[in-house]
N, C-alpha and C positions, 0 to 999 in steps of 0.2 A: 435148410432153405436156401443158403449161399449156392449150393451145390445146383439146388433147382435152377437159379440164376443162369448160372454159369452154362449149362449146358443149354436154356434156352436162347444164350446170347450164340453157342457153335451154332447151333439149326441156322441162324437168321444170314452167315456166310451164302453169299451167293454163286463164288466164282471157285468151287472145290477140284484140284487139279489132281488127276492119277497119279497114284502113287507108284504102281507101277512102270510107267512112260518114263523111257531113258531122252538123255539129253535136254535140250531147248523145246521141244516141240510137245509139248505134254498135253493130252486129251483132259478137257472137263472129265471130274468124274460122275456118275451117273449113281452110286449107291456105296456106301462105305460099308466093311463088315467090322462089328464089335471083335470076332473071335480074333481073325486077322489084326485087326488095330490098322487095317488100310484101305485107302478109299480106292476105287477102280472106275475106269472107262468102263464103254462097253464089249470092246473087244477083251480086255483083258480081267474081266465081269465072268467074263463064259464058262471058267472051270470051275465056278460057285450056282454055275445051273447046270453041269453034270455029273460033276465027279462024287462020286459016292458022298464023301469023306468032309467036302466042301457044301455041301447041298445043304445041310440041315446049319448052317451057321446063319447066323443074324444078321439082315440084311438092314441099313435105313438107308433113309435116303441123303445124299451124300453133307457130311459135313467135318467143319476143320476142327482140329485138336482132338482128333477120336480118343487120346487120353482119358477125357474129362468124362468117359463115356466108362469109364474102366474102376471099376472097385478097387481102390487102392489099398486096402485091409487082405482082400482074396483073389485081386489080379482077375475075376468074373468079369462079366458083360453089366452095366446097371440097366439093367430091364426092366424092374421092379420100380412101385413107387407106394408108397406108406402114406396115407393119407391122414393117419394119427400123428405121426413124427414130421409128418409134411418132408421127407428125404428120400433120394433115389437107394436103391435096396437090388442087389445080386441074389443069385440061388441061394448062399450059404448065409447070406445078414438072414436070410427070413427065416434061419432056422436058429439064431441069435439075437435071442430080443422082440421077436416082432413075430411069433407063432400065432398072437391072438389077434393081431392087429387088423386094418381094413387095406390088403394088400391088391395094388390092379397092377396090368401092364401098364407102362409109361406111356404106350399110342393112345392108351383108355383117356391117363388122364390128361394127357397133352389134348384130346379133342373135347373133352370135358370144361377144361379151362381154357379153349377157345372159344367155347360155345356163350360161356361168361363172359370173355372179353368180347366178344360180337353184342351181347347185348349190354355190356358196360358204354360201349363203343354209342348204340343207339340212344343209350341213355346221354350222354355228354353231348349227342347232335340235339336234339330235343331241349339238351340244358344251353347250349348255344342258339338257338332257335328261339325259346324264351326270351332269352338275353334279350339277341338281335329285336325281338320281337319290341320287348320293354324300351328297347334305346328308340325304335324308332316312337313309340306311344311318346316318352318324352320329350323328343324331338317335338313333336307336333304341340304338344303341350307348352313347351318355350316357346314355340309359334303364337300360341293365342292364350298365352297367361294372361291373369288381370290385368298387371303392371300396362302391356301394350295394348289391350281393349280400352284400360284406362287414356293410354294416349292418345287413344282413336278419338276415344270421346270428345278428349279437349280438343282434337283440331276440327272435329266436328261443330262443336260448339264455339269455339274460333271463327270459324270458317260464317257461321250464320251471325256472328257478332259481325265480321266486315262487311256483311251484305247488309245488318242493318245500318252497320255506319252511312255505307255508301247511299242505303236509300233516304236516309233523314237528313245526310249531307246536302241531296239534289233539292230535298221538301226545304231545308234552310236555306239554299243559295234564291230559292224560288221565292218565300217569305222575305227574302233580304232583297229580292229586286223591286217588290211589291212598296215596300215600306219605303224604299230611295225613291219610288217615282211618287207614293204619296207626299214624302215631303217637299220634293221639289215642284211640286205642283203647290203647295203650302207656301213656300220660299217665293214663286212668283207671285202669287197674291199676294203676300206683302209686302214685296217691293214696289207691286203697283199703288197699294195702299202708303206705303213711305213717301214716296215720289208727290200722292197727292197732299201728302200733309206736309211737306216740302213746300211746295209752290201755294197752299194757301196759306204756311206763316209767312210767304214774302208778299201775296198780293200787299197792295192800298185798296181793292176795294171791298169795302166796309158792309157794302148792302151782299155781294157775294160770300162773302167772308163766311156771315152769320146765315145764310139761306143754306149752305154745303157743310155747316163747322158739325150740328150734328152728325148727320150722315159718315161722314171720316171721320172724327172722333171714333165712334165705334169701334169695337175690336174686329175683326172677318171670325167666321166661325170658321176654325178650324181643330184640329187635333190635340187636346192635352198629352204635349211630351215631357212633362215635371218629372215622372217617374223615371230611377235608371231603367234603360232598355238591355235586358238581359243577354250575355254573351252568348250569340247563339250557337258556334260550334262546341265551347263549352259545356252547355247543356246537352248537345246533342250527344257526346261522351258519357255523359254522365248517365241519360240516361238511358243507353246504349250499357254501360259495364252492370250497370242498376240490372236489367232485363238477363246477362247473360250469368250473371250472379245466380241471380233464381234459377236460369236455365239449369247452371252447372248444378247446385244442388238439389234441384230434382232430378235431373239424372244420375247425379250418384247412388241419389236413395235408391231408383229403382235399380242400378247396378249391382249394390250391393246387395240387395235382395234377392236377385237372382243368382249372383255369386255364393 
């Protein structure tokens, strides 16, 4: 199997230069022969497409360390490939050891197990694809987890607690002008009434005195303020947090229900 390796790592050489070509100036070569053990241009390729002798030699297509290509037991060509032993195999290994074996050419099974890795290949784009696929599903899921629908809610629910504040605040400021101009309409009526009960303890006269002492005596009818007068933006807090209190847990309940 090392062997396998190895020979697939020559193939994968891109840049195989003629063995032939003298000096600096060496031609790519175009197809190496096992028999030879050397790789050729195409000029100097040509006596292996006429010569008697050269013609039936093994051509591939070009690659480095044609050694690695070479039976080292029988100095053969490895042409051969053992699909039991999984190992490159010469004319003479397959008549040692491997007569019963499941024996192909090496181009058989080089296009065999390409074939495999092209669909290994499709398989890992599809298992990337998944992936990709899954990352972005979760992406989008950390976008609208509970945790932030949860946040929504409360700034929602926030958001209609200051609108109530703000609108109970204007009904209080409105209630609190109401109530200052009723007292001070209160306030001057009893200062007018003070004033008269002023100047009739000073009169001397006696017959007035007693004709008006009823009438001032009297209280003015006005407003019973005995009770405290409750704080009004206090209360409006209260029962503002009071309303958004319920708010929030009925929409939780129905959150969590749907969650």
């Amino acid at each position: 199997m090392a062997d396998h390796t190895k020979m697939e790592e020559s193939q994968n050489t891109s840049n195989v230069l003629c063995d032939a070509c003298h000096g600096n100036q060496k031609l790519s070569a175009v197809k190496s022969c096992l028999q030879c053990v050397t790789s050729f241009c195409e000029t100097h390729l040509e006596n292996h497409k006429t010569a008697a002798r050269l013609i039936k030699h093994k051509l591939i297509d070009p690659v480095d360390n044609l050694e690695d290509y070479i039976c080292v037991k029988h100095e053969k060509p490895l042409e051969l490939f053992c699909r039991d032993d999984r190992t490159f195999l010469c004319s003479i290994c397959i008549e040692i050891g491997h007569k019963a074996h499941n024996i192909v050419p090496i181009e058989q099974e080089s296009g065999d197990q390409r074939a495999q890795l092209e669909k290994t290949q499709a398989e890992v784009k599809m298992m990337i694809q998944d992936r990709i696929k899954k990352t972005e599903e979760i992406k989008s899921s950390e976008k609208n987890n509970n945790v932030k629908s949860l946040i929504a809610l409360i700034e929602r629910c926030q958001s209609e607690l200051l609108e109530v504040i703000w609108q109970k605040q204007k009904a209080a400021e409105k209630q609190a002008e109401e109530l200052i101009q009723e007292l001070e309409q209160e306030i001057s009526e009893l200062k007018r009434r003070e004033t008269a009960l002023e100047q009739l303890l000073h009169t001397e006269d006696h017959l007035h005195l007693l004709q008006t002492c009823s009438s001032v005596c009297s209280l003015p009818q006005v407003k019973s303020w005995t009770s405290n007068i409750t704080d009004l933006n206090t209360e409006i807090f209260k029962k503002a947090l009071q309303g958004l209190q319920e708010n929030i847990k009925m929409e939780l309940k129905k959150f969590f229900e749907i969650s």
